[in-house]
N, C-alpha and C positions, 0 to 999 in steps of 0.2 A: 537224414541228410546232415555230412557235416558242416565244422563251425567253416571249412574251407570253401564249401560250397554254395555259403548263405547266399552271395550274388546273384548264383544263379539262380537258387528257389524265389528272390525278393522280382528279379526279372520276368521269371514267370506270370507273379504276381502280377507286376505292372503291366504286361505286355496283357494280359487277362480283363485289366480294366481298362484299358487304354482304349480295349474291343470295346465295352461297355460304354466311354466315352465319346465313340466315335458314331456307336446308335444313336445313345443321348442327344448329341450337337444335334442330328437330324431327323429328332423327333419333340413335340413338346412335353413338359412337366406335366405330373398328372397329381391329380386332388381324391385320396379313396373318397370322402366325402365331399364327392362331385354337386351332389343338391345343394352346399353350401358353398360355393365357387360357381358365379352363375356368366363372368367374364370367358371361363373357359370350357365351361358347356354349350351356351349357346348365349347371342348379345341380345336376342328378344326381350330371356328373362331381368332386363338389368330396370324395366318397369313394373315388376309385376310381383306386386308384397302390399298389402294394406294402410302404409305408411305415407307421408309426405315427401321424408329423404331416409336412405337406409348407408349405412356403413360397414362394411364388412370384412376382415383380417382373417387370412388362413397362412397356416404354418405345417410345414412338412418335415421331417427330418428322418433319411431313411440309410441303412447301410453302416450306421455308428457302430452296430457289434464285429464287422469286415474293417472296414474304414478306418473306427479307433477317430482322430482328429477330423479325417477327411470325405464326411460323408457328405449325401445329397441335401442338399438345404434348401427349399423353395417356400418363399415368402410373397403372399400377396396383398393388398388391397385396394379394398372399393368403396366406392360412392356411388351412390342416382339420387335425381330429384325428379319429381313426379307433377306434371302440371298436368291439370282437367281444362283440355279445351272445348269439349261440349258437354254432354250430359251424362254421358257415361265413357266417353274415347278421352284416351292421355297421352301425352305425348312425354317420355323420359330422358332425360340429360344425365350424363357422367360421367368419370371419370374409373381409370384403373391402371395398377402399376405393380411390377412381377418384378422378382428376380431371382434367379434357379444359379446353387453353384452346386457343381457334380466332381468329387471324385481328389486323387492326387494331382492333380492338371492346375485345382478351381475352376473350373469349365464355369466362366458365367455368360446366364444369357437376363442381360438387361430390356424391358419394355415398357413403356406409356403408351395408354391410348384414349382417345375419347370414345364414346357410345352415344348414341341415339338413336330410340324406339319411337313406337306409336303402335297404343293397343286400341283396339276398332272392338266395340260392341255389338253382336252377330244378333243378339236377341234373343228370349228367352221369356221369365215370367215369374209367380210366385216359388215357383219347384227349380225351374233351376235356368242356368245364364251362360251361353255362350259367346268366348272373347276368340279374337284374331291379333297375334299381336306378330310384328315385324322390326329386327333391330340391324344395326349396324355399328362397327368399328372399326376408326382408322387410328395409325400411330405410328411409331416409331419403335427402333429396337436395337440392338448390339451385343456382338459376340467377344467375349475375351479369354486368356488363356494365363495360369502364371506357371513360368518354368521351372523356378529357383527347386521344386522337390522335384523335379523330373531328372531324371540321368540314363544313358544309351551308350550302347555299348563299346564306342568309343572313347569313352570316359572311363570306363575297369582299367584300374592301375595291375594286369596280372602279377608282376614281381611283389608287389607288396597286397594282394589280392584285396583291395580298397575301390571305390567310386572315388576319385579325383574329379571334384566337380569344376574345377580351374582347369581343365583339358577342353576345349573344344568338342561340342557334341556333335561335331557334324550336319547340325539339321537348321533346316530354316528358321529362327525361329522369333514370331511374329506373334507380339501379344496383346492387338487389340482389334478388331475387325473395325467395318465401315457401319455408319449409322445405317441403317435400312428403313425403308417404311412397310409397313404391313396392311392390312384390310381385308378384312371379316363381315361376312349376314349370316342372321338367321330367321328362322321361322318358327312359333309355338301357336299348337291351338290347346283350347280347354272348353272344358264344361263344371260347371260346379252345381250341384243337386244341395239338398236338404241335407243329405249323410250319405256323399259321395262328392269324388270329383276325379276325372281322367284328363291329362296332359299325351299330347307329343309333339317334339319338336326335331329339327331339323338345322345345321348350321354347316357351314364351310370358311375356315378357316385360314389363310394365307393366300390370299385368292391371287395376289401375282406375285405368286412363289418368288418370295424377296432370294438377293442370294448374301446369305451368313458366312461367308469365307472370312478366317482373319487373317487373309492373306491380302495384299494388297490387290497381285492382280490375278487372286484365284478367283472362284467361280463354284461356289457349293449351295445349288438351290432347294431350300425348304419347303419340301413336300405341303403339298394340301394336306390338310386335315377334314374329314369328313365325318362327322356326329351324328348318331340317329339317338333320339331318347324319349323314354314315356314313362309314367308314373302315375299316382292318384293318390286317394284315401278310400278306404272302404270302416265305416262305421259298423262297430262288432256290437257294441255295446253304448249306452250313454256316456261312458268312461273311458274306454276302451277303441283305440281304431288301428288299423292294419296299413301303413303305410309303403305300397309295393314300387320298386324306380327300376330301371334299367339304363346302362348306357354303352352306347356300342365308338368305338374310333375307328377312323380306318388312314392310316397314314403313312403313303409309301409303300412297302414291304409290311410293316407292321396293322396288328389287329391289337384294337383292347377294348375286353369287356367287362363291364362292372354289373352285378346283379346282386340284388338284393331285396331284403324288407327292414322297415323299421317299425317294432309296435308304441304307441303313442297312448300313454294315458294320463286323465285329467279330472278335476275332484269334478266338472260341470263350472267353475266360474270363471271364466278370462282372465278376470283379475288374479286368478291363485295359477299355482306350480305346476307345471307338466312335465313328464318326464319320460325321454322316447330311449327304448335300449330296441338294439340290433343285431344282426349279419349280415356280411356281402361278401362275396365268389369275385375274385378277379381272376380271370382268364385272357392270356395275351397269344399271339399268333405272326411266327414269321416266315419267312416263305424256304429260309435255311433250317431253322431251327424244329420248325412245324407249331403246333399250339402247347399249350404250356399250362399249366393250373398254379399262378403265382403264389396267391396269399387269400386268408380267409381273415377280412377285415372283422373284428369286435367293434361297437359303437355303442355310446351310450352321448344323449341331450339335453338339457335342463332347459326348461322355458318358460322365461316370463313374460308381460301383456310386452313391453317395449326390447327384450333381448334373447335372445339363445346362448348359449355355448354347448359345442360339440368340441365331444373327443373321441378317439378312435387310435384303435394298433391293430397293424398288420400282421398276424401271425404266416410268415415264410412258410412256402410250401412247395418252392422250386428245385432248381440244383444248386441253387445256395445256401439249402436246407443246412449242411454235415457243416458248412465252416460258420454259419449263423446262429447255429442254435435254434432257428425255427424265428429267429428274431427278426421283425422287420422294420416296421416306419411307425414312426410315431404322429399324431398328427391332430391340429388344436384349428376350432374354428369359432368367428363371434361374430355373432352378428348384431347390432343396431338400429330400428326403426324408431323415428320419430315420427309420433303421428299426427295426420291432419289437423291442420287448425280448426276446420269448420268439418267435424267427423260425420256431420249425416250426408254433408254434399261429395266430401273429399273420400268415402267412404270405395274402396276398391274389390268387389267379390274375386277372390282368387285361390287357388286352391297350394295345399303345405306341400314342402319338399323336404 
């Protein structure tokens, strides 16, 4: 293509991401390592970790080898605090807070919200112990938009074949939406044995489909979000365990699935180094596009009695293959527990994610 024509091919481009931009607005971020992002899996799990109060920070960054400046950027963090109101049932308080910016637009979507759980003890015994745990989240949220690198096509100066971004684009253009409020349940049950433990949970997200238009008196309602997910540990060895998870979305037009395992090995002492390395299958589904085999996540974990850190890349494996190089999202997680003051009583059986 010539140097005459760049307009046109950079147009292309845009109008290509703009598409991309415009699923994004009306779907949520997503975390490959969803077991560590438990605000955006499901709000049950924001009580259920061994600890007194946990903290937790994940980081995304995808589409930098396409994007160059302007890729996806999605930042979160968390808090809970864990109270024991009878002998084995708790009830969890928290806090959590997102912000996603997508693309040449900066598409962001701003949110806080609080959480509260309550995990209910089912019963169980030496061998093993069933929990019921139920959560909820409400908040607030906001869509915005910046223009200044956007330009259309009544802006191409053709006599001097240039973008004149001093021309009038023609288009509405409106760059901050309305506060919204949001609200979220979930449900998780579990069992945890001696050298096992199985999870599943269930959650629904946006439950009166807020409307994110950043238009003042537009009208763009955000889809429910519907999570099905299950998991465990299966113990291979004294050292050695098999860590399986699955998670399914269903949002709108859109499917996404994440599957995977993580194997987890440990010298036997709490107190010393763990270290889990992995794979996971992301498979997404639109009702245009049909299904899709996006990215084959690598993962690797480190973990100590009081912290983790996860990392993880997306190796691409869509039709963004030929201009990404196979390159996809980078992505950093940490997590924090502080543990009980009084560890035999405050002590919580639950199983890893």
């Amino acid at each position: 293509m010539s140097y005459k024509n760049w307009p046109i091919k950079w147009g292309l481009y845009l109008f290509f991401f703009l598409g991309i931009l415009q699923s994004a607005m009306a779907q949520d971020p997503r975390f490959a390592q969803f077991y560590a992002a438990p605000d955006q899996l499901n709000p049950a799990l924001s009580v259920v970790h061994d600890g007194q109060m946990r903290f937790i920070i994940n980081y995304r960054d995808q589409w930098s080898s396409v994007l160059n400046e302007a890729p996806f950027r999605t930042v979160a963090a968390h808090y809970d605090y864990r109270i024991n109101i009878r002998k084995s049932d708790y009830l969890g308080i928290g806090f959590n807070a997102l912000q996603d910016q997508a693309g040449a637009s900066r598409l962001k979507r701003t949110k806080g919200q609080a959480n509260l759980s309550f995990m209910k003890y089912l019963g169980g015994g030496k061998e093993k112990d069933f929990y019921l745990v139920a959560g909820a989240q409400a908040g607030i949220g906001q869509h915005s938009l910046d223009w200044s690198d956007l330009w259309f096509s009544g802006q191409y100066d053709a006599g001097n074949e240039v973008i004149n971004f001093d021309l009038p684009s023609g288009e509405i253009e409106s760059r901050t939406g309305g506060v919204y409020p949001d609200f979220s349940a979930g449900l998780l049950w579990y069992i945890v044995g001696n050298d096992y433990s199985f999870y599943a949970g269930g959650a629904i997200y946006h439950l009166n489909t807020p409307n994110i238009s950043i238009f003042e008196t537009g009208v763009d309602r955000l889809h429910r979000r519907y999570v099905g997910h299950f998991g465990g540990e299966l113990g291979i060895t004294k050292y050695l365990s098999l860590l399986p998870a699955a998670s399914v979305f269903f949002q709108g037009p859109a499917t996404d699935v994440n599957i995977g395992t993580n194997f987890r090995y440990t010298s036997g002492d709490e107190d010393d180094l763990a270290l889990r390395i992995g794979a996971w299958a992301h498979v997404s589904g639109k009702e245009i596009a049909g299904v899709a085999f996006e990215a084959i996540t690598v993962t690797s974990m480190l973990e100590m009695k009081t912290w983790t850190l996860g990392l993880s890349y997306d190796i691409n494996t869509s039709q963004l293959t030929p201009a990404s190089n196979a390159r996809g999202a980078f992505e950093v997680s940490f997590t924090y527990i502080v543990p009980a003051k009084n560890r035999k009583r405050g002590k919580v059986v639950c199983p890893k994610f």
